[in-house]
C-alpha positions in Angstrom: 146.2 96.0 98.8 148.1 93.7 95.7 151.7 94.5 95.6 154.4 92.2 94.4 157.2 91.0 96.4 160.6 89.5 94.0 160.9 85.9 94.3 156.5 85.5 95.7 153.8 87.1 94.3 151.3 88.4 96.6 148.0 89.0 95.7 145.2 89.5 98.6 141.8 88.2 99.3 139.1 90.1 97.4 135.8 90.1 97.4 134.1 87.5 100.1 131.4 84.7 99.0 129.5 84.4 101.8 127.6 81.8 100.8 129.5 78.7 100.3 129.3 75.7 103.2 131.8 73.4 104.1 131.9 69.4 104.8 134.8 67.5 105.8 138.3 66.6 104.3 137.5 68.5 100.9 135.3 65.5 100.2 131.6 67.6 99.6 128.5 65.6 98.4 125.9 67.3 99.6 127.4 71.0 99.5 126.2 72.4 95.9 125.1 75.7 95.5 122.7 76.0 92.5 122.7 79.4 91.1 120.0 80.8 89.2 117.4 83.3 88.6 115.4 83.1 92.0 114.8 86.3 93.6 115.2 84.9 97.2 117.8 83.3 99.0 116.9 79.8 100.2 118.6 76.9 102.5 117.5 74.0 102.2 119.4 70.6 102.8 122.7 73.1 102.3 121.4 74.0 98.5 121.6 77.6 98.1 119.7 78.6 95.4 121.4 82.9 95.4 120.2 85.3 92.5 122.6 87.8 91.4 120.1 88.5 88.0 119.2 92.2 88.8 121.3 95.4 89.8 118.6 96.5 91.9 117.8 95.0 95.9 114.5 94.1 97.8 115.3 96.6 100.6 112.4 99.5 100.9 113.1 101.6 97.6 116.8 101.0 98.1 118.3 101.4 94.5 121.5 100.4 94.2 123.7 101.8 90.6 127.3 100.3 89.7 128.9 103.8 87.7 132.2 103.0 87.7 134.3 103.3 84.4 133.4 100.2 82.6 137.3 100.0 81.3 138.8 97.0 82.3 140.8 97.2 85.7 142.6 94.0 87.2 141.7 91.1 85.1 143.0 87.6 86.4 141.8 85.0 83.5 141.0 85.2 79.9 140.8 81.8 77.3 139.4 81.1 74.3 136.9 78.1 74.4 137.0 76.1 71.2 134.2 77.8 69.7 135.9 81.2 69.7 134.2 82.6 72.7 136.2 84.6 75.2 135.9 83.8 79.1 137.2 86.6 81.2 137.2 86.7 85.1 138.7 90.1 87.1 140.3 90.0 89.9 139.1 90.1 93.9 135.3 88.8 93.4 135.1 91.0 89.7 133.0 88.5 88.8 133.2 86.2 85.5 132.4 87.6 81.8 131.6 86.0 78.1 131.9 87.7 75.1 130.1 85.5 71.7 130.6 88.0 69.5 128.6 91.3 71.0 131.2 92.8 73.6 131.9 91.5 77.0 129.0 90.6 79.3 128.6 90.3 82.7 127.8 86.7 83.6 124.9 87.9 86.4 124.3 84.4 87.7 127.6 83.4 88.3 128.5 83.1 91.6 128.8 86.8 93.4 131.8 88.3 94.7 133.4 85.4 91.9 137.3 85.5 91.1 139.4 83.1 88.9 142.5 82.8 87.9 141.7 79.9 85.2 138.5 78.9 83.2 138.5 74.9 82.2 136.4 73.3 79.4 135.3 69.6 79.8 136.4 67.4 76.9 133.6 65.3 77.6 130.5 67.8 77.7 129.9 71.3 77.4 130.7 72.2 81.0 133.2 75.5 81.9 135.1 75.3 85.4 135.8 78.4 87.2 137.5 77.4 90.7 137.6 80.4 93.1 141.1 81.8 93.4 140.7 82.5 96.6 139.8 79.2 97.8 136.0 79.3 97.9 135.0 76.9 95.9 134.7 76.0 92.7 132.1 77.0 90.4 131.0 75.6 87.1 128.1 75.9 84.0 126.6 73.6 81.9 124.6 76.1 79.7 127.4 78.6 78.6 127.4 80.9 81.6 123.9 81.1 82.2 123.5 79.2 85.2 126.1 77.8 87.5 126.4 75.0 90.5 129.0 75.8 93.4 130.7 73.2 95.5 132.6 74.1 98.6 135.5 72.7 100.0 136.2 72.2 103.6 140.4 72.8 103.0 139.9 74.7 100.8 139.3 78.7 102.3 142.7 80.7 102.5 144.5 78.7 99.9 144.5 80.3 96.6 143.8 78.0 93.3 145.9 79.0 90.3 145.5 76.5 87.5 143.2 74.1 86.4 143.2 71.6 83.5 139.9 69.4 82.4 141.3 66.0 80.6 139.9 63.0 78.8 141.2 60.3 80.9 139.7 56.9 79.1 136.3 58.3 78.9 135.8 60.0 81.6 136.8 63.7 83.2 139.5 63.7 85.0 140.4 67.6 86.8 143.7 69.0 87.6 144.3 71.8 89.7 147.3 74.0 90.8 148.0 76.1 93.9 148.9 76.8 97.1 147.8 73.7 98.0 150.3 71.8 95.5 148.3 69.4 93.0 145.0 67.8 93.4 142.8 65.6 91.2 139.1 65.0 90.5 137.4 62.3 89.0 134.1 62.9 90.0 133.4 66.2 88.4 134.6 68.8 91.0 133.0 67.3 93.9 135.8 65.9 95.3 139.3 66.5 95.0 142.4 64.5 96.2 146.1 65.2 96.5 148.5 64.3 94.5 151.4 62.7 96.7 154.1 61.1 94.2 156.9 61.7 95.2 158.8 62.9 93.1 156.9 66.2 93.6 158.5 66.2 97.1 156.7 68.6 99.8 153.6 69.9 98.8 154.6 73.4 97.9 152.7 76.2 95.7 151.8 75.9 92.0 151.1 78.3 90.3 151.8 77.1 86.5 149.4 74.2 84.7 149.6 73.8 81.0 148.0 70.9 79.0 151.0 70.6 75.7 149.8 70.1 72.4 150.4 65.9 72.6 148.1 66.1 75.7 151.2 66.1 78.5 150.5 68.1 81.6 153.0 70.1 82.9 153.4 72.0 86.3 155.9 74.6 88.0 156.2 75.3 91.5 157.7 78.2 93.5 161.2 76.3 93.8 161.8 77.0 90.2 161.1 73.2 89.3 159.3 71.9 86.4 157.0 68.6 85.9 156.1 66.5 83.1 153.2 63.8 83.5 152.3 61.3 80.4 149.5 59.4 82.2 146.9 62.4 82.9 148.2 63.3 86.4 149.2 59.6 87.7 152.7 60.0 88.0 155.7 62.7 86.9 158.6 63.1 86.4 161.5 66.1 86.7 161.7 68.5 83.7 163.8 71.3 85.6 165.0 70.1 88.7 164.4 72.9 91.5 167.1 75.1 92.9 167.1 75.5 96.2 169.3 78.6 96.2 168.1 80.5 93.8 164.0 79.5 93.8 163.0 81.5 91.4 159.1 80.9 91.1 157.6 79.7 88.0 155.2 81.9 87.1 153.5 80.5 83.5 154.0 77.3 81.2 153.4 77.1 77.4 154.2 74.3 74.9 154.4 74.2 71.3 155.0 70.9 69.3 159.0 71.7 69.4 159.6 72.5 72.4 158.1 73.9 76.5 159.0 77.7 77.6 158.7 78.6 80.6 158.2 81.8 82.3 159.8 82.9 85.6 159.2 85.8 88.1 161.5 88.3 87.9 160.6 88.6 84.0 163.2 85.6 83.1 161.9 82.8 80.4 163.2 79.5 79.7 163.6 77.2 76.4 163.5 73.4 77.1 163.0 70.7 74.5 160.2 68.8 75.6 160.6 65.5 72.5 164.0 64.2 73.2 164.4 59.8 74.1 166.4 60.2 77.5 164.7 63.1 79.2 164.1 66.9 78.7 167.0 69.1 78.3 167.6 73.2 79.0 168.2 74.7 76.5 169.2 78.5 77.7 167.7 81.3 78.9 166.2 84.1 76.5 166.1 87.3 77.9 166.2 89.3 81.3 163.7 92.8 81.6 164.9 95.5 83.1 162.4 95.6 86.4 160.5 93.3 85.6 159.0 91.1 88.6 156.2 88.7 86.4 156.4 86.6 83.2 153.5 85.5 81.5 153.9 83.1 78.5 151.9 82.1 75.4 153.8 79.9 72.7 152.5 79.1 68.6 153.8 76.0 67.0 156.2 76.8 64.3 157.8 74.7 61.7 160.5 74.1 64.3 161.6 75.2 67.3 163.7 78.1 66.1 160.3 79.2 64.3 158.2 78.7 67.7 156.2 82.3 68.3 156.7 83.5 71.4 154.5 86.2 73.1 155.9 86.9 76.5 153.7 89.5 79.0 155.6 91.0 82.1 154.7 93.1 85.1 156.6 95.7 86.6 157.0 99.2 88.3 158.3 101.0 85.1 157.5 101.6 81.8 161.1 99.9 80.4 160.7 96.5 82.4 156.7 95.7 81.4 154.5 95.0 78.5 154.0 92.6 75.6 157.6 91.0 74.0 156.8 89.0 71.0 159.6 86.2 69.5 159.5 85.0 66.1 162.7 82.7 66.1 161.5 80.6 69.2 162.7 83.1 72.2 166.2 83.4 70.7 165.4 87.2 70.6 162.9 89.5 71.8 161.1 93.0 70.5 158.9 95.2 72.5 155.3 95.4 71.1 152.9 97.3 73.9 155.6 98.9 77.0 152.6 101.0 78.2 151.2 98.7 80.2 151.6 95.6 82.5 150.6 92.3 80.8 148.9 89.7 83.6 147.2 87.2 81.0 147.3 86.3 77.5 144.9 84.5 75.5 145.4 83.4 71.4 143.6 80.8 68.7 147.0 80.8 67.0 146.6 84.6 65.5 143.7 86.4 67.5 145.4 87.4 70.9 143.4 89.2 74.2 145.9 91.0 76.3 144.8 92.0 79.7 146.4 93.9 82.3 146.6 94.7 86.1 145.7 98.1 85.8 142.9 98.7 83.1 143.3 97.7 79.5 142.2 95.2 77.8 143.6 94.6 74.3 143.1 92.6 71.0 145.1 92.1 68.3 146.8 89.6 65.8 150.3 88.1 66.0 151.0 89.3 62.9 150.3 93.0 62.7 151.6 95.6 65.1 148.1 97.6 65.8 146.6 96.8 69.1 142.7 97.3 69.6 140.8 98.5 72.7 138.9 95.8 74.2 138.2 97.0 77.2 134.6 98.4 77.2 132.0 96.6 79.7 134.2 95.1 82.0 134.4 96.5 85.2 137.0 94.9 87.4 138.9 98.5 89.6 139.8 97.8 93.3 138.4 101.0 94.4 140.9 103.1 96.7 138.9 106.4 97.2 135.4 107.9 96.2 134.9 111.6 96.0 131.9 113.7 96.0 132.3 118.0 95.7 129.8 119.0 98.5 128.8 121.8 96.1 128.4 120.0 93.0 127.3 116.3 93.5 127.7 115.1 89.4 131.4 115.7 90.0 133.1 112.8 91.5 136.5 111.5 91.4 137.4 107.9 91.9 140.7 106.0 92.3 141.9 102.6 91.6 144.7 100.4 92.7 146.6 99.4 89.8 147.0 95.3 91.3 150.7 94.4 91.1 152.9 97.7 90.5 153.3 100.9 89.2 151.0 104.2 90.3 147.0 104.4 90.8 144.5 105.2 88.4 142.7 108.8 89.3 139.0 108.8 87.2 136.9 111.9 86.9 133.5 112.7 86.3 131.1 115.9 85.7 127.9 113.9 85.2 127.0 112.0 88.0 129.4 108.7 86.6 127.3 108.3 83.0 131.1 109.6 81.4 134.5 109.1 83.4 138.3 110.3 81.9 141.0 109.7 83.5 143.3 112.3 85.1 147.6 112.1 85.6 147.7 110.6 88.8 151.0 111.1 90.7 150.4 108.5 93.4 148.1 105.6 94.4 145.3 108.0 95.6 144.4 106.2 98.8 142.3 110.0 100.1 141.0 112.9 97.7 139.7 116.5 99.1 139.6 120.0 97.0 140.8 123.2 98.3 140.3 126.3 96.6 139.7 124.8 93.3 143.0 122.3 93.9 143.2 118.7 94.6 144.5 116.9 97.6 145.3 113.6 97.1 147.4 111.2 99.7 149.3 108.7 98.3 149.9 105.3 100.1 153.2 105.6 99.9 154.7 108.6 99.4 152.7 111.7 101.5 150.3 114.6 100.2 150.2 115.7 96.5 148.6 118.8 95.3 147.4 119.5 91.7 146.7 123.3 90.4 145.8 123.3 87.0 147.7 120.3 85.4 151.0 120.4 87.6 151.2 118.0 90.7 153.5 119.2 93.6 154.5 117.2 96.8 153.0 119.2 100.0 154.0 116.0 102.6 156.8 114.0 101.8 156.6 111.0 104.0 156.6 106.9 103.4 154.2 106.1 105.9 151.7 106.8 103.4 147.9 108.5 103.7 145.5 107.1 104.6 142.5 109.7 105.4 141.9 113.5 104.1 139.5 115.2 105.9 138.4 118.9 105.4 137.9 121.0 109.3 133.8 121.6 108.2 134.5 125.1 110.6 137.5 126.3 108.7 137.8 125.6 104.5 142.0 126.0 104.8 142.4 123.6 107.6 142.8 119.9 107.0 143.7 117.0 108.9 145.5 113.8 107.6 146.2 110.0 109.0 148.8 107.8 107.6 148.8 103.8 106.7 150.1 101.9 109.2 153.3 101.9 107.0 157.2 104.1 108.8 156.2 103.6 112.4 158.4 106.5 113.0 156.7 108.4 111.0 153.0 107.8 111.7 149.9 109.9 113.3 147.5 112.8 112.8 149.2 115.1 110.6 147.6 119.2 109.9 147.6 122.1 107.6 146.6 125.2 108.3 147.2 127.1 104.8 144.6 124.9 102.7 147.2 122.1 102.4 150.6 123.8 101.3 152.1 122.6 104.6 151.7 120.3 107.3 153.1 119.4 110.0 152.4 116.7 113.0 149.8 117.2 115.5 150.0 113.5 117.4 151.1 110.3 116.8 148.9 108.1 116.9 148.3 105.1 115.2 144.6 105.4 113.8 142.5 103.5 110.8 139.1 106.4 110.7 139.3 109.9 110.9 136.3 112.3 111.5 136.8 115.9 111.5 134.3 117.5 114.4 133.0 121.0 114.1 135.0 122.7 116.8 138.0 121.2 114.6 138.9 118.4 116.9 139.6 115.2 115.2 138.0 111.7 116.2 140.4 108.7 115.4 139.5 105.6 115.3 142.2 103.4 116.7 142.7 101.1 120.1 139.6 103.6 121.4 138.3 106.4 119.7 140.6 109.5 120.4 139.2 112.7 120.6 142.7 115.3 119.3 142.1 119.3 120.1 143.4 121.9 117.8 146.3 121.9 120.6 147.2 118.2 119.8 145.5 116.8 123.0 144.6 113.6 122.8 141.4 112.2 125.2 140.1 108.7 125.3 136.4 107.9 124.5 136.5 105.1 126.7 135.6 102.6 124.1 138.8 100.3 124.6 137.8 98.2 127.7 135.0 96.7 125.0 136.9 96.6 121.6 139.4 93.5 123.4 142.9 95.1 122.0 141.4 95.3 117.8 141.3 98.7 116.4 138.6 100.9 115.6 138.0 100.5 111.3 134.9 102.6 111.1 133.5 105.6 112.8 131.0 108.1 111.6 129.3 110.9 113.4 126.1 112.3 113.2 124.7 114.6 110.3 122.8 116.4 112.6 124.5 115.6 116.0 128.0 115.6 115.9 127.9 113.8 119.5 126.0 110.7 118.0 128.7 108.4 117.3 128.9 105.1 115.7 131.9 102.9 115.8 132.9 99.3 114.5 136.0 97.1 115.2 136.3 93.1 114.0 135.1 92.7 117.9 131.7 94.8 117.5 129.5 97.5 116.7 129.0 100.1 119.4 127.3 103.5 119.7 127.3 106.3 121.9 125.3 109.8 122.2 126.2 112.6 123.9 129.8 112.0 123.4 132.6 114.9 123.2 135.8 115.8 124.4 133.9 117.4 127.7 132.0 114.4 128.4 134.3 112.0 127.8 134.6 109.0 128.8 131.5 108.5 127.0 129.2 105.2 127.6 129.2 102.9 124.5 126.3 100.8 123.4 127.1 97.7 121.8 124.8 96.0 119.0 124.4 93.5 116.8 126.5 93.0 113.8 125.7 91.3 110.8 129.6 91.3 109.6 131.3 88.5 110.7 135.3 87.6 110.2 135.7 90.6 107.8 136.9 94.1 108.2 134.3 96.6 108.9 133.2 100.1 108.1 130.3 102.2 109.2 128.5 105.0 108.5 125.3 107.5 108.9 123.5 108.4 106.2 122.1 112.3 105.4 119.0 110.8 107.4 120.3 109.2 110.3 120.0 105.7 108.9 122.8 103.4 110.3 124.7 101.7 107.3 127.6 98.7 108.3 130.1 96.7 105.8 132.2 94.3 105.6 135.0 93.0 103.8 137.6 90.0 103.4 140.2 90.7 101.5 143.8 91.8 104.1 142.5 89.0 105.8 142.2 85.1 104.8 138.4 84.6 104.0 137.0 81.6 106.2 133.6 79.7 105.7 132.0 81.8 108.4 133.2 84.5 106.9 129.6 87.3 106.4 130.5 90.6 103.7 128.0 92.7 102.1 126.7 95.8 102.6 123.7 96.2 105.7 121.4 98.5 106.8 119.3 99.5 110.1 116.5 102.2 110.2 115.9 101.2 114.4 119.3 101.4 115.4 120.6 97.8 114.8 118.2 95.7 115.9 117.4 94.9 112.1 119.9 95.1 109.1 118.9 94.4 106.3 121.4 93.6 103.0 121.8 95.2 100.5 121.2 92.9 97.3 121.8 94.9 94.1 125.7 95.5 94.6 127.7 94.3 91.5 129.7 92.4 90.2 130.5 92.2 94.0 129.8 94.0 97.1 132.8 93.7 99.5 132.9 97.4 100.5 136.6 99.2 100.4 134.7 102.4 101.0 131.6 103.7 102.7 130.8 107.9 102.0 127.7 109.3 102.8 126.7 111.6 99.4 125.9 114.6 98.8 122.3 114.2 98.1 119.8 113.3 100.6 119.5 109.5 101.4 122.7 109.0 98.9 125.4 107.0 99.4 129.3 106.1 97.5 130.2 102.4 98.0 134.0 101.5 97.0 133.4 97.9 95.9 136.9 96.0 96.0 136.9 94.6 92.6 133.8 96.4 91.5 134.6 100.0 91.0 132.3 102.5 92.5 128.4 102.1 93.2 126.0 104.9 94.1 123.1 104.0 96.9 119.9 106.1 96.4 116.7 106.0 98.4 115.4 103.6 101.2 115.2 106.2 104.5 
C-alpha cells in the first residue's frame, strides 16, 4: 500500500508490464515494443506488437467488465500540451488518458498496466513521452495517443522515474529525465539514455523535481534539499540551493516564472529564490509552513514582477487543516486556502485554466481567477482497490473500497445495481475487509481494528493497530466471524473471533497468516508458513504444506464450492493442491503445479464451478524484467492457463472473490478499480 513517510515519499510498485525486454547497460536498439490494434500477441525479433483495444478477452466466452466508479482515484500526471489538450496518467499501471475537448478518454493502446508521473512533448515533432514511473520503460506516441512504441531499459526495473523534460538542443531532441536514478540524458529519441556525471551534482541521489523555466533553463531538486540550474540543455550545472545535509528536506516540485524559481519542499514548506541576478541565485525566504502537511506541489504564473508572481501551491496530508489548494497573488509572500477538502498531488494551468487532481478521487477544473471549482472527474478510473464485496443474497449490491494513495482514510463505494451507479458511503477506516451481519457492516481497517456501522453511526468493535486484514463469516453459524490482522503490532497479531455477530472479539491464536477461509465445521484455514487448520477450541494443526513452500508464506488459498476438502494454495514459491484434506487427515499430501505468475505476489481461487483461477501482482515488491502479472485460468487442473485479456486499464489483481452468480467472479485491479468476470466454465 502508498503511505508517506516525512522527509521520503514512498509510493509502491503498481500494476506490472509484463511485456517489456531488456538489453544491456540501458543502451536498447532492438527492444521496441510497437503497440497497436492487433488482436494477438506476437514476438518476433523482441517486437511485441500487444493489443489492449477491447475490454473483452479471447478466453472461451470469458467476458471481462471494468464497473468501478469512474471518479478519478490516484492520479500521478496531468499537463497541458500546447494545443490545449489535457494528458492524464493515474497512478500504479491506471493507464494514460486524453481529453480534446469531449471528456477524459481512456488511451486503449497505450501500454497496459501504464503509470507516469510526467508526460513530455517533443519540440521538434509531434511526439508525447510517457516514461514508466516504475521503471519499465518508456513509452511514447507519434499520432496523439493512438498508437504508442515501448523501449525497455536493462537498469532501469525498480527505479522509479519522476520527471522528464523534451528540449530543442541545436536542432535536435535532446531528453531529460529525473529519478531515483539521479539525471540521465537522451539524444537519440528515448532509445538510449546516459548519466549525467558532473560533478557538481555529487553522488547520484534521487530527483524527483524537473522544470524547464520560461527562458528555457532546466532546473532539478534532489532529496538533499539542493537545487540545480543548467543553461546549456543538461551539459553542465551549477548550485542554486546548496544541499543541507542535516536537515535534507526533499524537494518535492519546481516552478519558474520570468521573476523569479519557487520551490516546493516535503513537509508542505515552499521556497522564493531569484533566478535573474549577475553573481548567482540568491534565497530569498521561506513562505509559509502547513499545519500536517507532508507534500508540496507547486505551479507558478508570470506576473509583472516578482511580488505579482501567482502562486498555486497543492499539499498532501492526513488532515483536513494541513492539505489542499493555497493560491498566492503577491509572489508567495502570503497564502489563502482555496480547496481544504482534499489532497492536491498534481497541478496543471495555461496561465488561467487549472486541472487539480488528487490522491484520493477528485479531479478538478477551474480558473485562477474565480473561486468556483468544477468536477472533472468523470471517466477516469484510477482506485487501488482494497476490498470487493458481494451480499450472498442480493448479488447487484456490492461494496468496494479504495486506498486513498498518500494519507488520510479509505474511500468505501456502494452499489444496488450491479456497478452501473456507485455513491460513496462515510468510511471510518481504510476498509482493507467488508462483511454484513444482521443488516450491519463489518469493516476492518488496516490500521486501527474492526468498525461496525448500524444505520449511519460507525462504532469501534476491535481496537487494535495491527490492522485487518481478512473478514470472514462461519458459513455454519451467521453470528460467528473470524478475523486476521496485517502483518503490522507483532504483539498484537493472529486469528481473532466473535461470537455475538461482531460486537466483540477476542483472540483465538496467534498466528501470523496472509488467507483466511472459514470451513463449515467453523474451523479456520490460514494461509501462512503452511496452511493451518484452527478448531473452534483455538487448535492449531499443520497441513503439511511447509516442507514444499521453502520458508515463503502462503498468499492465496481457496477451498472448494462443493468440497470443502479440495484445497488450492499459492505462495511466491508455487501453486499446490490437495484433496481430501481436513483437520482429521492432516498432514494432507500437496500437489504442486504449474504456475503462470512469476516474481509477483499471488492469489488463487475456485470459481462457483470448480474452475481453478491464479493472479498475480507486482506492486509490495520491486517489479523485475521477468516479472509475469495478469489474471489466468485452468479448466484441467493447471496443466493449461489461459490469460485473461480484457482487464482494464490494468490487470494486476489486489483481490480475487468468487461471485455470487454462477461462473462470476470480482477482480480488485490495483490501479483499476473493480472488474466483474462472467462466463467461460
Amino acid at each position: 500500500m502508498k503511505h508517506l513517510i516525512i522527509i521520503a515519499v514512498l509510493v509502491l510498485v503498481g500494476c506490472g508490464d509484463d511485456t517489456s525486454k531488456s538489453s544491456n547497460n540501458g543502451n536498447n536498439t532492438n527492444n521496441t515494443n510497437n503497440v497497436n490494434n492487433s488482436n494477438n500477441v506476437n514476438n518476433v525479433n523482441n517486437t511485441n506488437n500487444v493489443n489492449n483495444s477491447n475490454n473483452t478477452n479471447n478466453v472461451a466466452d470469458v467476458v471481462a467488465t471494468n464497473i468501478s466508479p469512474r471518479t478519478g482515484g490516484f492520479v500521478s500526471a496531468v499537463v497541458f500540451d500546447d494545443e490545449g489538450n489535457a494528458w492524464l496518467s493515474g497512478d500504479d499501471g491506471s493507464g494514460l488518458y486524453r481529453r480534446d475537448g469531449a471528456g477524459w478518454r481512456l488511451l486503449t493502446n497505450a501500454p497496459k498496466n501504464w503509470s507516469t508521473y510526467a508526460f513530455a512533448f517533443d519540440p521538434n515533432s509531434d511526439r508525447v513521452y510517457a516514461p514508466n514511473h516504475f521503471g519499465r520503460g518508456m513509452a511514447w506516441s507519434d499520432d496523439g495517443g493512438e498508437t504508442w512504441t515501448v523501449q525497455a531499459y536493462e537498469d532501469g526495473y525498480g527505479l522509479r522515474w519522476y520527471g522528464l523534460v523534451a528540449v530543442n538542443n541545436a536542432g535536435t531532441t535532446r531528453l531529460i529525465a529525473s529519478g531515483e536514478f539521479g539525471l540521465r540524458i537522451s539524444d537519440d529519441n528515448a532509445v538510449t539514455f546516459t548519466q549525467v556525471t558532473d560533478a557538481v551534482l555529487g553522488p547520484v541521489q534521487n530527483f524527483q523535481a524537473l522544470h524547464i523555466g520560461p527562458d528555457g533553463r532546466i532546473f532539478a531538486g534532489n532529496e538533499q534539499g539542493a537545487v540545480f540550474v543548467s543553461s546549456d540543455n543538461g551539459d553542465s550545472w551549477q548550485v542554486v540551493i546548496p544541499a543541507d545535509p542535516n536537515m535534507g528536506i526533499p524537494v518535492t516540485d519546481l516552478s519558474a516564472t520570468t521573476n523569479a524559481l519557487y520551490v516546493g519542499y516535503a513537509l508542505g514548506l515552499v521556497a522564493r529564490t531569484r533566478t535573474f541576478d549577475v553573481g548567482g541565485v540568491e534565497l530569498l525566504d521561506t513562505t509559509g509552513t502547513f499545519t500536517s502537511a507532508l507534500w508540496a506541489r507547486v505551479e507558478a504564473v508570470s506576473g509583472a514582477d516578482a511580488s505579482q508572481d501567482t502562486v498555486m501551491m497543492g499539499t498532501v496530508g492526513p488532515t483536513a487543516s494541513g492539505f489542499g489548494l493555497f493560491i498566492s497573488e503577491d509572489g508567495g509572500d502570503s497564502f489563502s486556502a482555496t480547496m481544504v477538502q482534499d489532497s492536491v498531488f498534481q497541478i496543471a494551468t495555461t496561465g488561467q485554466q487549472t486541472i487539480i487532481t488528487s490522491v484520493n478521487g477528485p479531479i478538478s477544473e477551474g480558473f485562477i481567477d474565480q473561486a468556483d471549482w468544477d468536477d472533472a472527474s468523470e471517466g477516469v478510473v484510477a482506485w487501488d482497490s482494497l476490498e470487493v464485496y458481494q451480499s450472498p443474497d442480493d448479488p447487484d449490491y456490492m461494496l468496494f473500497s479504495s486506498i486513498t494513495g498518500l494519507a488520510g482514510n479509505g474511500r468505501l463505494f456502494e452499489t444496488s445495481d450491479g456497478g452501473e451507479n456507485w455513491r460513496e458511503l462515510a468510511s471510518p477506516a481504510e476498509v482493507y475487509a467488508i462483511t454484513e451481519v444482521n443488516g450491519s457492516l463489518i469493516v476492518g481497517d488496516y490500521f486501527n481494528g474492526i468498525f461496525r456501522r448500524s444505520g449511519q453511526a460507525w462504532s469501534q468493535v476491535l481496537d487494535i493497530s495491527a490492522g485487518i486484514r481478512m473478514i470472514e463469516k462461519d458459513p455454519g453459524n451467521g453470528q460467528r466471524l473470524l478475523a486476521i490482522t496485517s502483518e503490522r503490532a507483532e504483539s498484537q497479531q493472529g486469528l481473532y473471533e466473535s461470537t455475538d455477530g461482531g460486537d466483540s472479539w477476542s483472540r483465538l491464536a496467534q498466528l501470523p497468516s496472509f488467507a483466511l477461509k472459514v470451513l463449515p465445521d467453523g474451523v479456520a484455514a490460514l494461509g501462512s508458513s503452511d496452511v493451518f487448520f484452527v478448531g473452534t477450541d483455538g487448535m492449531i494443526t499443520a497441513s503439511g504444506l511447509e516442507s514444499q513452500i521453502s520458508g515463503s508464506f502462503v498468499t492465496g488459498l481457496d477451498t472448494h464450492p462443493d468440497d470443502p476438502t479440495r484445497m488450492l494454495a499459492v505462495s511466491e514459491a508455487g501453486f499446490f493442491s490437495t484433496e481430501g484434506c481436513s483437520v482429521e487427515t492432516a498432514p494432507c499430501t500437496w500437489t504442486e503445479h504449474d504456475m503462470p505468475v512469476v516474481d509477483a505476489l499471488p492469489l488463487v481461487q475456485f470459481d462457483s464451478e470448480g474452475v481453478w483461477y491464479v493472479s498475480g501482482a507486482a506492486f509490495d515488491t520491486e517489479p523485475t524484467k521477468d516479472s509475469v502479472t495478469g489474471l489466468w485460468r485452468s479448466t484441467d487442473a493447471a496443466q493449461n492457463w489461459e490469460r485473461i485479456e480484457g482487464l482494464y486499464p490494468c490487470d494486476l489483481v489486489w483481490r480475487l472473490e468468487r461471485g455470487a452468480r454462477p461462473a462470476e467472479m470480482l477482480i480488485g485491479l490495483w490501479g483499476g478499480g473493480i472488474a466483474r468476470i462472467e462466463g467461460g466454465s
